[in-house]
N, C-alpha and C positions, 0 to 999 in steps of 0.2 A: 754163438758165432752168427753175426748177421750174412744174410745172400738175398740173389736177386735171380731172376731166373729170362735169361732172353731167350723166346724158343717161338717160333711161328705159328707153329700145330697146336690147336689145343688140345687134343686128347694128350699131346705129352707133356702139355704145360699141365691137365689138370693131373697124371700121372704124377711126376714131379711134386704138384705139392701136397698129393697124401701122402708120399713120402715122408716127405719134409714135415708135417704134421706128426711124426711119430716118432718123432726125432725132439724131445726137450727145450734142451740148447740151442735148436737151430731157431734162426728169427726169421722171416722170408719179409722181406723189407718192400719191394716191389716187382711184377713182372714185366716186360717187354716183348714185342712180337717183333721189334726191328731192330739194330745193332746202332740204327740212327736214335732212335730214344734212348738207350740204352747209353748211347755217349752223350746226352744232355745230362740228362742224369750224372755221370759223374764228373760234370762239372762244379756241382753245387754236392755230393752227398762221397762217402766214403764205404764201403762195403769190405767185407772178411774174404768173401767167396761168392765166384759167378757159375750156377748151370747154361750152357753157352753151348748153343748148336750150332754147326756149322754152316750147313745150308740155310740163308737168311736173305730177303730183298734186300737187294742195294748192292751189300757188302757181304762177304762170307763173315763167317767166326772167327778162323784165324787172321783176317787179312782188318778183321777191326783190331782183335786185343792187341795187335804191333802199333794200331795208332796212339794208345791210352798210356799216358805217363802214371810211372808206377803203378801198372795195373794188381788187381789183386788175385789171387787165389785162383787157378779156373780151374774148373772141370767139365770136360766138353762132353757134349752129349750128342749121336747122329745114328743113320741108320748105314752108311758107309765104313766098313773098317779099314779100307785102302788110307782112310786119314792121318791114321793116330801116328805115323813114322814121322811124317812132316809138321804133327803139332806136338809132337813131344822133343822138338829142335827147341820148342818157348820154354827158359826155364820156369815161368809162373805157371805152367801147365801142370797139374796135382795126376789127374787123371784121363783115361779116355771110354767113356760108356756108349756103348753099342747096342742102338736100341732094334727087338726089347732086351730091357734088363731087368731083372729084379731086384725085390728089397733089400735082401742080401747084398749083391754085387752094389746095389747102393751106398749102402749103410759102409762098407770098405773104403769107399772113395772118397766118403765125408769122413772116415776114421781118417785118412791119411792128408786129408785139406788141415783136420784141426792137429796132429802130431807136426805139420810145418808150421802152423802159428807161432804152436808153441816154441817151436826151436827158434823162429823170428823175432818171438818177444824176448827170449833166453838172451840173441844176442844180442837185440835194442837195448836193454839192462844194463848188460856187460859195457855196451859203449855209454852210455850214460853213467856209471858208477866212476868212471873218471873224467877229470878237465883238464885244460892248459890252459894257463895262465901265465900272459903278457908279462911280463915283470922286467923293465931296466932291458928292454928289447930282446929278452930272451925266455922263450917260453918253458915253463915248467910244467910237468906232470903231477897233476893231485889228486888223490884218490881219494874218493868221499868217506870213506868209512874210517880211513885214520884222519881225518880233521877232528882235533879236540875240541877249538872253540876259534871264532871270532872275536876280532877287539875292532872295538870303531873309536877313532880318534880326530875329531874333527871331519875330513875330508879325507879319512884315511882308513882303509879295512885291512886289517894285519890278521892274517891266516895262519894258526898255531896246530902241526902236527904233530907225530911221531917223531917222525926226524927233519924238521924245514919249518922255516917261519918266513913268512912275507908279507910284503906290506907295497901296497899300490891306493891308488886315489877311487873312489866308489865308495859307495853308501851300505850302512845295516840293513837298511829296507829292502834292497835290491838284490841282497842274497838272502833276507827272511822269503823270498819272493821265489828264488832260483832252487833252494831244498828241501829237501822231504821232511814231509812234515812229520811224520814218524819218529824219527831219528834224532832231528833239529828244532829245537826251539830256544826262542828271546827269554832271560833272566833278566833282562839287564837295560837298560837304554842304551847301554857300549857292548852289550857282549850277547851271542849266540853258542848255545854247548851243543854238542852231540851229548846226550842221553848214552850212549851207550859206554863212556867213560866215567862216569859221574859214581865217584867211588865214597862220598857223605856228606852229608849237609848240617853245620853246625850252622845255628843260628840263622842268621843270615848271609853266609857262606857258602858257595857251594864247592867241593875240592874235584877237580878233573887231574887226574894222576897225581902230580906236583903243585898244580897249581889251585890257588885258591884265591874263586872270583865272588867278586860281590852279586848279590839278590836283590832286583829291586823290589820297593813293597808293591807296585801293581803287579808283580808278577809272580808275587811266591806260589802265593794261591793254583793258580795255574803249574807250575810247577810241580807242586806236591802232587796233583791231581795225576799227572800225565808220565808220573816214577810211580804210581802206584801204591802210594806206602799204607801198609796195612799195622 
């Protein structure tokens, strides 16, 4: 989990990162003494999690993380605990540390920054494991895992599932490009399989449930290699 730490004081910025020093997983990417650097900064960089004090020149703590589009992860850190009612209104707010704190009370509050990643990435997944697709002005629902295979024909990619086939204008390249590579890969000059239907391969054959597509020969090779056949 990368973080960044904007805090004015040093003794708490170097508090801060023998913490974080003791901590594996955690990456401390850069520090800040102003919430004004702090906003250049992500304009060019991306971070997991901020230790963000409140009291700061210029700008408070809370009154920057409202200007940051999609800001990430915070957990603020101060020596006032009159704050945490009006910064726990920010849903991106993880925690609130009242300094001093200890290792402990620390180590909680980065437990509970990386348990929302996780549930963030859970749902990113979720939304990415399916698409809509334009078709004849009406969009359909596909879900990546029962996609059997691609056929390219000409100027035309026909999308063969469980139950739906379609077919719209787009190129093999451009969904070799769009799927996971795990999952998906080219057989074919005209065909991409999902891997996880792939029920045997005679010859030069490969059979996905019912169907049975051809292998090109640059790509058997690769094939074999990535089913694993022992």
């Amino acid at each position: 989990m990368t973080c960044i730490i904007v805090e004015d004081e040093l003794p708490a910025q170097n508090l801060l990162k023998n913490y974080l020093s003791k901590i594996p997983d955690m990456q401390l990417l850069a520090t800040f003494q102003s919430a004004i650097d702090a906003n250049n900064y992500f304009k060019s960089n991306t971070v997991d999690l901020v230790f963000l004090d409140v009291n700061l020149p210029d700008i408070s703590g809370l009154d920057f993380i409202k200007t940051v589009k999609n800001p990430p992860a915070i957990i603020m850190t101060t020596a006032y605990p009159e704050y945490a009612v009006s910064s726990f209104e920010l849903d991106t707010i993880v925690d609130y540390l009242v300094k001093p704190f200890g290792f402990d009370r620390f180590l909680k509050a980065v437990n509970k920054a990386e348990d929302r990643l996780i549930k963030k990435d859970v749902v990113n997944q979720t939304v990415e494991d399916s698409i809509f697709l334009n078709v004849d002005k009406t969009l359909h629902k596909i879900i990546l895992n029962d996609i059997l295979f691609l056929e390219s024909d000409r100027n035309y990619i026909t999308i063969v599932t469980q139950t739906q086939k379609l077919s719209f204008i787009d190129s093999l390249k451009n969904w070799n490009q769009k799927l996971p590579d795990l999952e998906f890969f080219q057989i074919h000059k005209s065909y991409i399989i999902n891997a996880k239907y792939v029920t045997k391969i005679s010859g030069n054959e490969v059979y996905i449930n019912t169907h049975r597509l051809p292998i090109g020969r640059t790509y058997k090779a690769d094939l074999l290699k990535k089913l694993r056949i022992i």
